[in-house]
The first five atom37 places (N, CA, C, CB, O) and aatype in JSON, in Angstrom:
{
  "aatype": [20, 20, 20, 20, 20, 20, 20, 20, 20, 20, 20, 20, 20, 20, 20, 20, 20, 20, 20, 20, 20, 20, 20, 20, 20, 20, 20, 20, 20, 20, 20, 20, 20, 20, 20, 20, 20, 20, 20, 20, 20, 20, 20, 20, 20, 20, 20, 20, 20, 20, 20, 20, 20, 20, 20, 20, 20, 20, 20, 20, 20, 20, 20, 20, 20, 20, 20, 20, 20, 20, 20, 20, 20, 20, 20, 20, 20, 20, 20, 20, 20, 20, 20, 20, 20, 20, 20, 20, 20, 20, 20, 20, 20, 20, 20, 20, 20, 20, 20, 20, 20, 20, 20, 20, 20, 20, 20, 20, 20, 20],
  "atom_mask": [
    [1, 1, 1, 1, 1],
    [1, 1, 1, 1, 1],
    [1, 1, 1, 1, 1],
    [1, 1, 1, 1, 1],
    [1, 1, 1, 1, 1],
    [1, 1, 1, 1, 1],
    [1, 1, 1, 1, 1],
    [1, 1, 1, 1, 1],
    [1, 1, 1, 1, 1],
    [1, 1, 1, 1, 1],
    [1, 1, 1, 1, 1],
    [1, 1, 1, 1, 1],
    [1, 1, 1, 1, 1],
    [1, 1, 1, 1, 1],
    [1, 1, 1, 1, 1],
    [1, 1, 1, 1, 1],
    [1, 1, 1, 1, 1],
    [1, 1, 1, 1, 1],
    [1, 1, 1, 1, 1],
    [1, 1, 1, 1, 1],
    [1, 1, 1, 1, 1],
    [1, 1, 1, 1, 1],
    [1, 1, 1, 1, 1],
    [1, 1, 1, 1, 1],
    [1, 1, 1, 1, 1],
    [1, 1, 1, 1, 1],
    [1, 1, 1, 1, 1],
    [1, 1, 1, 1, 1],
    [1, 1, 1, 1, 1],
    [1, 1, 1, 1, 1],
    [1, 1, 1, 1, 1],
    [1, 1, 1, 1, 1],
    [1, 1, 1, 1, 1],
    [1, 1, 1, 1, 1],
    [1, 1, 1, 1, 1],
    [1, 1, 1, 1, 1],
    [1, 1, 1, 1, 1],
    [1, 1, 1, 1, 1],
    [1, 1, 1, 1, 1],
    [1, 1, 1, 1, 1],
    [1, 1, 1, 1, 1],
    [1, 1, 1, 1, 1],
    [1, 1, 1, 1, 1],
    [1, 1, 1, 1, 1],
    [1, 1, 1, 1, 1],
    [1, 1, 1, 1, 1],
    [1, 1, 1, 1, 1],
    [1, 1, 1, 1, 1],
    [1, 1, 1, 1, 1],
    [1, 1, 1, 1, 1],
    [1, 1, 1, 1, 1],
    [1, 1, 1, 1, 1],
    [1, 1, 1, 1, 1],
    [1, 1, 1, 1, 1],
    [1, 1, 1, 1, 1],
    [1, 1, 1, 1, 1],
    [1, 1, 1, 1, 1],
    [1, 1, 1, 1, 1],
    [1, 1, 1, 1, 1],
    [1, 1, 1, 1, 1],
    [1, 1, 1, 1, 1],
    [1, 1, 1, 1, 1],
    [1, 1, 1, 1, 1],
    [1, 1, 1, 1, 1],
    [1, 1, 1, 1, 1],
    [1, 1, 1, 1, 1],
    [1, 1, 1, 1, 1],
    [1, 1, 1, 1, 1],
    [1, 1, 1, 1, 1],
    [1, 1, 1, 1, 1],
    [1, 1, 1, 1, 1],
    [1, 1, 1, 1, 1],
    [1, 1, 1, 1, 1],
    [1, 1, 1, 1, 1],
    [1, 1, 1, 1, 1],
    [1, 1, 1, 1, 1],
    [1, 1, 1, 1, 1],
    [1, 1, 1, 1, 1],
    [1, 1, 1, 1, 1],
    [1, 1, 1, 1, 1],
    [1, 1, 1, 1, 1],
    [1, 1, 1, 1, 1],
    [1, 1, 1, 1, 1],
    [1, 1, 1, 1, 1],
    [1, 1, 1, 1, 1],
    [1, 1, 1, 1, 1],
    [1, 1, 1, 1, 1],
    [1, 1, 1, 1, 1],
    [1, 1, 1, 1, 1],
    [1, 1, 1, 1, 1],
    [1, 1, 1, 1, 1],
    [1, 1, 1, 1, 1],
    [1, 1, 1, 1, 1],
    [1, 1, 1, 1, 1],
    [1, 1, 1, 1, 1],
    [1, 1, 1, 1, 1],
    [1, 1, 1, 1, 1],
    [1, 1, 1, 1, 1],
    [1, 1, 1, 1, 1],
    [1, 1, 1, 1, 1],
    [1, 1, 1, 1, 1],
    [1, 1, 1, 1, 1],
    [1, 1, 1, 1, 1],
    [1, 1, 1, 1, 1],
    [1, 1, 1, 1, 1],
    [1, 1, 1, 1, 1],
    [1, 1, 1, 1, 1],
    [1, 1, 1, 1, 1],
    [1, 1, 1, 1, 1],
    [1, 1, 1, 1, 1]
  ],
  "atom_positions": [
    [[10.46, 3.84, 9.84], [9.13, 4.26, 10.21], [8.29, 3.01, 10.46], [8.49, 5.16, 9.11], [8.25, 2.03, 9.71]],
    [[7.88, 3.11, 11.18], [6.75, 1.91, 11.69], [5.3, 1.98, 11.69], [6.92, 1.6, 13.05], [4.61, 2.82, 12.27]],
    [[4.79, 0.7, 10.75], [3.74, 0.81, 10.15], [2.29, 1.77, 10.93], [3.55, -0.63, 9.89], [1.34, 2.13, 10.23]],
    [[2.36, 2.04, 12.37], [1.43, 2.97, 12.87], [1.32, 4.1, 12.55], [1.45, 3.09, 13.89], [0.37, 4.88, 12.59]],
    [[2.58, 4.21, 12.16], [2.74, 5.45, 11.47], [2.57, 5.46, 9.92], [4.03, 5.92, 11.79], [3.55, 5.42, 9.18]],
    [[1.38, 5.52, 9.49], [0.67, 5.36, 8.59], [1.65, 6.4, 7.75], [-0.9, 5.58, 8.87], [2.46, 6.99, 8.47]],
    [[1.7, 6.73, 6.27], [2.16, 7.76, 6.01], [0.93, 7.71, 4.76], [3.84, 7.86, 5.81], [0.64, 6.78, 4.01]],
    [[0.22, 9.38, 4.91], [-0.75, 9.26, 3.98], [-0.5, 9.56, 2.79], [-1.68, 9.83, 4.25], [0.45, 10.33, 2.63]],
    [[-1.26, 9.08, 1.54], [-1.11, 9.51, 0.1], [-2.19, 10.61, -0.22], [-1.27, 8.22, -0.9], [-3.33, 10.2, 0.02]],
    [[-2.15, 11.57, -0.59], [-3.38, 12.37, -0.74], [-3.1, 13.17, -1.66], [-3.87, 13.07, 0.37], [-3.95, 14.04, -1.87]],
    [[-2.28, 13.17, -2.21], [-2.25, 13.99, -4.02], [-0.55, 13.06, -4.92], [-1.74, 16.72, -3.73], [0.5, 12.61, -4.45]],
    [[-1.0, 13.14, -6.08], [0.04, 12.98, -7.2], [1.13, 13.13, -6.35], [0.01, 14.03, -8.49], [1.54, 12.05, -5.95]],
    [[1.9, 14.32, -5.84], [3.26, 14.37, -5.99], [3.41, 13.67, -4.36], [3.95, 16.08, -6.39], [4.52, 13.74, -3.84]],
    [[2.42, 13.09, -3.7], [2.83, 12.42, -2.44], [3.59, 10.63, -3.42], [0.98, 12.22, -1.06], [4.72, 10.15, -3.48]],
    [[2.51, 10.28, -3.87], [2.6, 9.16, -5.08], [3.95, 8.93, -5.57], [1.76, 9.56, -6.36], [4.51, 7.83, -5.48]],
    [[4.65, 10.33, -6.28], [5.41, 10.21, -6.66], [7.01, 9.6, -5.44], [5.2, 11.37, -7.36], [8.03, 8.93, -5.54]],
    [[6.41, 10.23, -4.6], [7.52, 10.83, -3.43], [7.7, 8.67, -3.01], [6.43, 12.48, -1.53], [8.71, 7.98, -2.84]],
    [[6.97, 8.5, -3.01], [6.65, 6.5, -2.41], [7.22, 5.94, -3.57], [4.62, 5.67, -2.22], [7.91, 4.95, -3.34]],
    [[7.17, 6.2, -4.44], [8.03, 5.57, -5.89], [9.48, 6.04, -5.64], [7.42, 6.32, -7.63], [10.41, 5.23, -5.62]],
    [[9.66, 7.33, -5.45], [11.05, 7.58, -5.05], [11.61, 6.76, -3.95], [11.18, 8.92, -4.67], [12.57, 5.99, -3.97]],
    [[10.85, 7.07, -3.04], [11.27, 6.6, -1.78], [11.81, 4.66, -1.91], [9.78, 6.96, -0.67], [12.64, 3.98, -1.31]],
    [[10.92, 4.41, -2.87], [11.23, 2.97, -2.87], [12.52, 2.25, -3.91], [9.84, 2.36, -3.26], [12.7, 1.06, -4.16]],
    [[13.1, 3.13, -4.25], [14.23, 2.64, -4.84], [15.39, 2.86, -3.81], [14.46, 3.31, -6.2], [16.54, 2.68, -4.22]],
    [[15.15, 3.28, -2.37], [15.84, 3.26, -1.04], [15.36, 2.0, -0.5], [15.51, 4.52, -0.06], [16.02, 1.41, 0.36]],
    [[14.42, 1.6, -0.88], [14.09, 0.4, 0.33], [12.44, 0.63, -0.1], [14.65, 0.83, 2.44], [11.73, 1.55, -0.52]],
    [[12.29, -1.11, 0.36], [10.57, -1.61, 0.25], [9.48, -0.17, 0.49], [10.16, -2.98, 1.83], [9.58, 0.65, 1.4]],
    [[8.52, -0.16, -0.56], [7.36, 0.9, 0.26], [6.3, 0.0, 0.1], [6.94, 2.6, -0.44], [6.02, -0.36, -1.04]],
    [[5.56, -0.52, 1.22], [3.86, -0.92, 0.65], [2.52, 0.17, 0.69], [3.28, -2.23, 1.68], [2.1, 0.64, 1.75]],
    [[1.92, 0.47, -0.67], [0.55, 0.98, -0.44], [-0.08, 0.09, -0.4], [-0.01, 1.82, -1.22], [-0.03, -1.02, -0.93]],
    [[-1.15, 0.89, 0.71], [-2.5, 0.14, 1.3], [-3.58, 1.03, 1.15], [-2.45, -0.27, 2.88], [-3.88, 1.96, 1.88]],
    [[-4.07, 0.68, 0.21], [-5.49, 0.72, -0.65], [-6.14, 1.06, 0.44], [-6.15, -0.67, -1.46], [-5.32, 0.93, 1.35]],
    [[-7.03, 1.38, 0.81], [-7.92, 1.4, 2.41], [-9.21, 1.87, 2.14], [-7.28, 2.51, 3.69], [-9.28, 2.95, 1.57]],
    [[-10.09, 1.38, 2.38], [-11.57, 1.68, 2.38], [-12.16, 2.48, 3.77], [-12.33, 0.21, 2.21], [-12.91, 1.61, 4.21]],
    [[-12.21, 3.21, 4.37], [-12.82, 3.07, 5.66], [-13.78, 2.75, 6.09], [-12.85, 3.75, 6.13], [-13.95, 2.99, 7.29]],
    [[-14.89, 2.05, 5.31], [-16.45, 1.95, 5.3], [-16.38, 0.44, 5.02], [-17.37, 2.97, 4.07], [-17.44, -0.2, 4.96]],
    [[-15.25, -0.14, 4.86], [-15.38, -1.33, 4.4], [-15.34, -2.41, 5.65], [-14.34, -1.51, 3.35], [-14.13, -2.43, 5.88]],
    [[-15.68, -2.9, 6.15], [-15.17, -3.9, 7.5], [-13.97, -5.26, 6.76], [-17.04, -4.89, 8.36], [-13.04, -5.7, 7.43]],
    [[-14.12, -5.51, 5.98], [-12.76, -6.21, 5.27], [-11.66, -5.03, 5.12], [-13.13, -6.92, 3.58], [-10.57, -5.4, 5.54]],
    [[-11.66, -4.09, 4.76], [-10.38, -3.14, 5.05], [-10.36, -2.68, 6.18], [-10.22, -2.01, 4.27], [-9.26, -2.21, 6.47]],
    [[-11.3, -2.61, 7.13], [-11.12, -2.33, 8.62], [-10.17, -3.73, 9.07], [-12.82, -2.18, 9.53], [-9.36, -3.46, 9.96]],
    [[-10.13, -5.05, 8.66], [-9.93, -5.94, 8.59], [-8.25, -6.0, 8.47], [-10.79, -6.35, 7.74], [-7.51, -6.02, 9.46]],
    [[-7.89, -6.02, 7.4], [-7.11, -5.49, 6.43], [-5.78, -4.28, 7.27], [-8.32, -4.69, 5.29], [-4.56, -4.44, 7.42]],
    [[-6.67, -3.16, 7.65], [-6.22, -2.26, 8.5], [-5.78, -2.32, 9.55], [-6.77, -1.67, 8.66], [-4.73, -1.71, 9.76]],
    [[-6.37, -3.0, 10.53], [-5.69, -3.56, 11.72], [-4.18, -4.45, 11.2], [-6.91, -4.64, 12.55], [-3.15, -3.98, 11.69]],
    [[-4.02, -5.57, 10.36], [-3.49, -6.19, 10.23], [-1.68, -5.38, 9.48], [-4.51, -7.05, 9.65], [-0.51, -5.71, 9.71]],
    [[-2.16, -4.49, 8.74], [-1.09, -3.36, 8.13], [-0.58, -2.39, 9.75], [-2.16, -2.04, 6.62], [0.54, -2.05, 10.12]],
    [[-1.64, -2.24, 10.25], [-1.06, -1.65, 11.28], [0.04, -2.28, 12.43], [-2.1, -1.25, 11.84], [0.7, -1.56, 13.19]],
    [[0.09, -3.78, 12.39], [1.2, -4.16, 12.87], [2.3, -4.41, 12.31], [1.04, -4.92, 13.37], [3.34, -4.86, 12.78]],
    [[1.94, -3.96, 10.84], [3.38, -4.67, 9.56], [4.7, -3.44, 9.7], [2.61, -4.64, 7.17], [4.54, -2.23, 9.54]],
    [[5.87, -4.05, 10.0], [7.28, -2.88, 10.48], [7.76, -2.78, 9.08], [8.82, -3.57, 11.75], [7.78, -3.74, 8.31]],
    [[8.11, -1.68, 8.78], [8.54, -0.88, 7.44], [7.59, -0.1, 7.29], [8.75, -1.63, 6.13], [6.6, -0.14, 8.02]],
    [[7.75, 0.84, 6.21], [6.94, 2.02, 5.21], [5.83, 1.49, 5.02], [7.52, 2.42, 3.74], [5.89, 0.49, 4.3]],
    [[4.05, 2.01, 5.67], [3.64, 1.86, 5.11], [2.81, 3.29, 4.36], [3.32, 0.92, 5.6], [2.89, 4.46, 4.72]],
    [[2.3, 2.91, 3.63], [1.64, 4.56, 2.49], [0.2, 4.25, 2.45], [2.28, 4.71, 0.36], [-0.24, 3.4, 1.68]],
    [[-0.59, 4.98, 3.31], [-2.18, 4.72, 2.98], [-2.56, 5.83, 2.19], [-3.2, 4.63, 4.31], [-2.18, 7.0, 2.26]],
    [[-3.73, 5.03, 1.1], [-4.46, 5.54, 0.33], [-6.01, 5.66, 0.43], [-4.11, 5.04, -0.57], [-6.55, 4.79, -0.27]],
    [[-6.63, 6.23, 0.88], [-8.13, 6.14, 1.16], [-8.55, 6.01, -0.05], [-8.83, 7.29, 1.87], [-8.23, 6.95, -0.77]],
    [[-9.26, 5.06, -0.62], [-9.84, 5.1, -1.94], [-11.17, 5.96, -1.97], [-10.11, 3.63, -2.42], [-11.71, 6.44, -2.97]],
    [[-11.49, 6.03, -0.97], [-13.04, 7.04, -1.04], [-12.8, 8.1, -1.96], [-13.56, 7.89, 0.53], [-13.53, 8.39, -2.91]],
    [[-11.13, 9.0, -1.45], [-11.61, 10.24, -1.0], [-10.2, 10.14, -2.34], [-11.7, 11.0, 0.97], [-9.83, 11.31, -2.46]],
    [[-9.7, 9.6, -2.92], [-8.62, 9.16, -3.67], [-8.44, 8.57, -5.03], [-8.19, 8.46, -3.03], [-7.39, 8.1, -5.46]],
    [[-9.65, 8.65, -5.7], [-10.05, 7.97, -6.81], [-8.98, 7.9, -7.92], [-11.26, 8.58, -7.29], [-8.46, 6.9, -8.41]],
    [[-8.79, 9.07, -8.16], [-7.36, 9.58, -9.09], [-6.42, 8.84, -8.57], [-6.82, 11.21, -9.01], [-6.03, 8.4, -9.65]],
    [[-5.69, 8.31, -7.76], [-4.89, 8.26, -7.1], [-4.81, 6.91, -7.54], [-5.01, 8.72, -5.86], [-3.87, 6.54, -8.24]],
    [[-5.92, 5.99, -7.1], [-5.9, 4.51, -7.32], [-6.12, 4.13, -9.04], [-7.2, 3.83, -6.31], [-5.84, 3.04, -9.52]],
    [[-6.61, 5.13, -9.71], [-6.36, 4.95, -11.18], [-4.71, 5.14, -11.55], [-7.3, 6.1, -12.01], [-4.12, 4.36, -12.3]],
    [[-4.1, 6.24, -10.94], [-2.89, 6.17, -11.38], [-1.9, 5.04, -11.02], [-2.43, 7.25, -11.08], [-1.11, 4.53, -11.82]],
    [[-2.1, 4.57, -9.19], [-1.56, 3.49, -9.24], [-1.72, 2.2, -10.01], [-1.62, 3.32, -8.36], [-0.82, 1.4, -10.22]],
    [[-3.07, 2.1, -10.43], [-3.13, 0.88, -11.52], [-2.22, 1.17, -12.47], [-4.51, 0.63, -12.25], [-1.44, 0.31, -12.87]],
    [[-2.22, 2.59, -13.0], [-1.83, 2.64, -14.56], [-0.06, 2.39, -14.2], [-2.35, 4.49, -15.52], [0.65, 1.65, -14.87]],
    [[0.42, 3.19, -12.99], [1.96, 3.09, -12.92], [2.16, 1.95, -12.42], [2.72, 4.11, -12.14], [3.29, 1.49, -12.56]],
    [[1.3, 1.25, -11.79], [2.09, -0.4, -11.69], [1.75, -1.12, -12.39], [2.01, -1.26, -10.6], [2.57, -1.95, -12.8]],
    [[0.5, -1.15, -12.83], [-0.16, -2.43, -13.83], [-0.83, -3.77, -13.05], [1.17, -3.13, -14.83], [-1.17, -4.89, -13.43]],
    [[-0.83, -3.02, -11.71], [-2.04, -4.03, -10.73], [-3.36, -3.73, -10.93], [-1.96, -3.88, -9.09], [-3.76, -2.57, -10.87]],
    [[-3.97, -4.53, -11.12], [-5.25, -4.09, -11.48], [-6.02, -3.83, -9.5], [-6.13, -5.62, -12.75], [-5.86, -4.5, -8.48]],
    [[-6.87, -2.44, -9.81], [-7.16, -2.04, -8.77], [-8.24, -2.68, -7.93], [-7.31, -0.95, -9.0], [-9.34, -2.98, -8.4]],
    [[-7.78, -2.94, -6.26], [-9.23, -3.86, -5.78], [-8.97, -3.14, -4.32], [-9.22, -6.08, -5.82], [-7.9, -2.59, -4.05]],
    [[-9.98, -3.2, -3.53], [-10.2, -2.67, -2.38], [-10.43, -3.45, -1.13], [-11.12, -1.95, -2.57], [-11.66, -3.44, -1.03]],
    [[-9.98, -4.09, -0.19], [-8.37, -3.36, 0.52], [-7.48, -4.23, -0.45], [-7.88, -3.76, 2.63], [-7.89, -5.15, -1.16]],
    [[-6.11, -3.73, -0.35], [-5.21, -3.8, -1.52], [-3.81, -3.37, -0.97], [-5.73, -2.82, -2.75], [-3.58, -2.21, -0.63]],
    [[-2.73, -4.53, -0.89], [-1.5, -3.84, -0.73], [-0.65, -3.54, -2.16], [-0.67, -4.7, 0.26], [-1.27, -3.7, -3.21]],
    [[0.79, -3.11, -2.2], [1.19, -3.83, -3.37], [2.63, -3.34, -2.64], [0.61, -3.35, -5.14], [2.76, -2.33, -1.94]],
    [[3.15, -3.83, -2.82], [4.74, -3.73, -2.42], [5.55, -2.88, -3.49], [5.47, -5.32, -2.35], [5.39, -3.26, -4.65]],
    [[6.37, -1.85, -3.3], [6.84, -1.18, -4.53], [8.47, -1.78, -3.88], [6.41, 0.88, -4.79], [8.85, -2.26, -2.81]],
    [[9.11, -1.44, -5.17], [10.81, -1.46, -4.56], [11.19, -1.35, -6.16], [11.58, -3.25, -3.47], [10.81, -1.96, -7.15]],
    [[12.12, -0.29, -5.94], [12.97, -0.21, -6.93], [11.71, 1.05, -7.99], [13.45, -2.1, -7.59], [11.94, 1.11, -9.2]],
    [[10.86, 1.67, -7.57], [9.98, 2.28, -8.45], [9.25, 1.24, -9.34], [10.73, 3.27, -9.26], [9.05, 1.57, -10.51]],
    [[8.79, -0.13, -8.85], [8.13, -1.17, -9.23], [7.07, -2.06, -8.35], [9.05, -1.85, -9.62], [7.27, -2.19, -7.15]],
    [[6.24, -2.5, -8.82], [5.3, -3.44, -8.25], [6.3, -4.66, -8.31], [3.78, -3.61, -9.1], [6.93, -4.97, -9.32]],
    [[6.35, -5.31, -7.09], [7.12, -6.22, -6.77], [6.21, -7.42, -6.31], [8.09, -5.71, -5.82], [6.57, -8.59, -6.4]],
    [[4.91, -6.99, -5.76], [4.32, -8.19, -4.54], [3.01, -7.05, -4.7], [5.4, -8.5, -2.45], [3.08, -5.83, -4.87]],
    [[1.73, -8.02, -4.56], [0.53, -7.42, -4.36], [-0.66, -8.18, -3.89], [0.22, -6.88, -5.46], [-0.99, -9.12, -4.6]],
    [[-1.37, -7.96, -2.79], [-2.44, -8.82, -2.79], [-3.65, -8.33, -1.94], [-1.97, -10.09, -2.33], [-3.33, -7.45, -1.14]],
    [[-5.38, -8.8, -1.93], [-5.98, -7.87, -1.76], [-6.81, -8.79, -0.79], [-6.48, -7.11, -2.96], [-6.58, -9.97, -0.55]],
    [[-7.77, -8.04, -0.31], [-8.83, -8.8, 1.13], [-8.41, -9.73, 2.31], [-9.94, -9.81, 0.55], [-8.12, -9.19, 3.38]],
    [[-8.35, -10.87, 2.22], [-7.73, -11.9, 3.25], [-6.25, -12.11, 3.21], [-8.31, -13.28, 3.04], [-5.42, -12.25, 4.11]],
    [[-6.14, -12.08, 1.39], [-4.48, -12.29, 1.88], [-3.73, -11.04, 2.39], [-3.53, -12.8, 0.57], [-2.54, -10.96, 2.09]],
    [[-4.35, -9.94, 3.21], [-3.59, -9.4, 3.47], [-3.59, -9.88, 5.01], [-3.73, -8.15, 2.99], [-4.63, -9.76, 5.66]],
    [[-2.36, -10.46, 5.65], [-2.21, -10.26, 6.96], [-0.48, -9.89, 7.39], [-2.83, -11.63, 7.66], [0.49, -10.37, 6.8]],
    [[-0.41, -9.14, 8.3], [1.02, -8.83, 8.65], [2.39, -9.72, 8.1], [1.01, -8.91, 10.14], [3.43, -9.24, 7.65]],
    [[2.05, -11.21, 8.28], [2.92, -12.24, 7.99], [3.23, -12.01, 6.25], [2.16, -13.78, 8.46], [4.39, -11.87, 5.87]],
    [[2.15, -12.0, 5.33], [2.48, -11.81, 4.32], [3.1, -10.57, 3.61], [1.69, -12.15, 3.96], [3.7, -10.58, 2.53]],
    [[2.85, -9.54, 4.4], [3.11, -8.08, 3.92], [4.43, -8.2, 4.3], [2.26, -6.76, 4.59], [5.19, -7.95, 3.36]],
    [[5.2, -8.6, 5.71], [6.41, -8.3, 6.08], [7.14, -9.68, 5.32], [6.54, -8.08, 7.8], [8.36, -9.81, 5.4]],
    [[6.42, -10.57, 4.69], [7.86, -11.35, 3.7], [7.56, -10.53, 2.83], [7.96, -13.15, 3.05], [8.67, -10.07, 2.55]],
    [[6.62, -9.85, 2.01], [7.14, -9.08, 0.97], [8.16, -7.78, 1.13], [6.02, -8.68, 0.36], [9.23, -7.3, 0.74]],
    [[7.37, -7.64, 1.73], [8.76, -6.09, 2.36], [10.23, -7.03, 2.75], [8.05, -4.93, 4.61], [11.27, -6.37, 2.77]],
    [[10.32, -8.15, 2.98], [11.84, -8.02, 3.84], [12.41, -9.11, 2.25], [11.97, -9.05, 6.21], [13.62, -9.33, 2.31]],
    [[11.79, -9.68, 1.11], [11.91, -10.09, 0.36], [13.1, -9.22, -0.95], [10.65, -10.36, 0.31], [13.06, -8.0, -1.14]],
    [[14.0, -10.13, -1.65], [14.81, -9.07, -2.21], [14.4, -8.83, -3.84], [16.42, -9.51, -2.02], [14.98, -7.98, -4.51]]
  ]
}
């Protein structure tokens, strides 16, 4: 799947399904603000990254980004990737350092 193809998070058992999914291979969530112009930022830049990506609207997602803190132990910031693999936080980073180059060494990283 290719990162335009956003795949959205919008309840618990989607969450779960990206933790599963990632003990097949890299998943990155992307935290996403839409109001934010640094995650508009952010957003463009995920949108060229090749592999899984999993957007999370934090607006509209609050629960969602509490649970990902609690199941990875990244502390939560907005825009925000984190690389899962293996049902783990592997790689995470938030505002500038997110650009395509860094997201796709974490994803292609073992």
């Amino acid at each position: 799947m290719g990162a335009r193809d956003f795949r959205n998070v919008a309840a618990p058992a989607d969450l779960d399904a990206c933790f599963e999914r990632s003990r097949e291979g890299p998943v990155a969530l992307f935290l996403h603000d839409e109001w934010c112009p640094i995650s508009g930022r952010a957003y463009e830049e995920m949108a060229l990254v090749e592999g899984e990506v999993a957007l999370v609207d934090v607006t509209a997602g609050r629960e969602l980004t509490a649970a990902i803190e609690a199941r990875t132990g990244v502390k939560h910031e907005s825009p925000q990737v984190i690389v899962l693999r293996d049902a783990r936080a592997r790689w995470a980073a938030s505002h500038g350092a997110i650009t395509r180059e860094a997201v796709g060494r974490a994803l292609a990283a073992r």
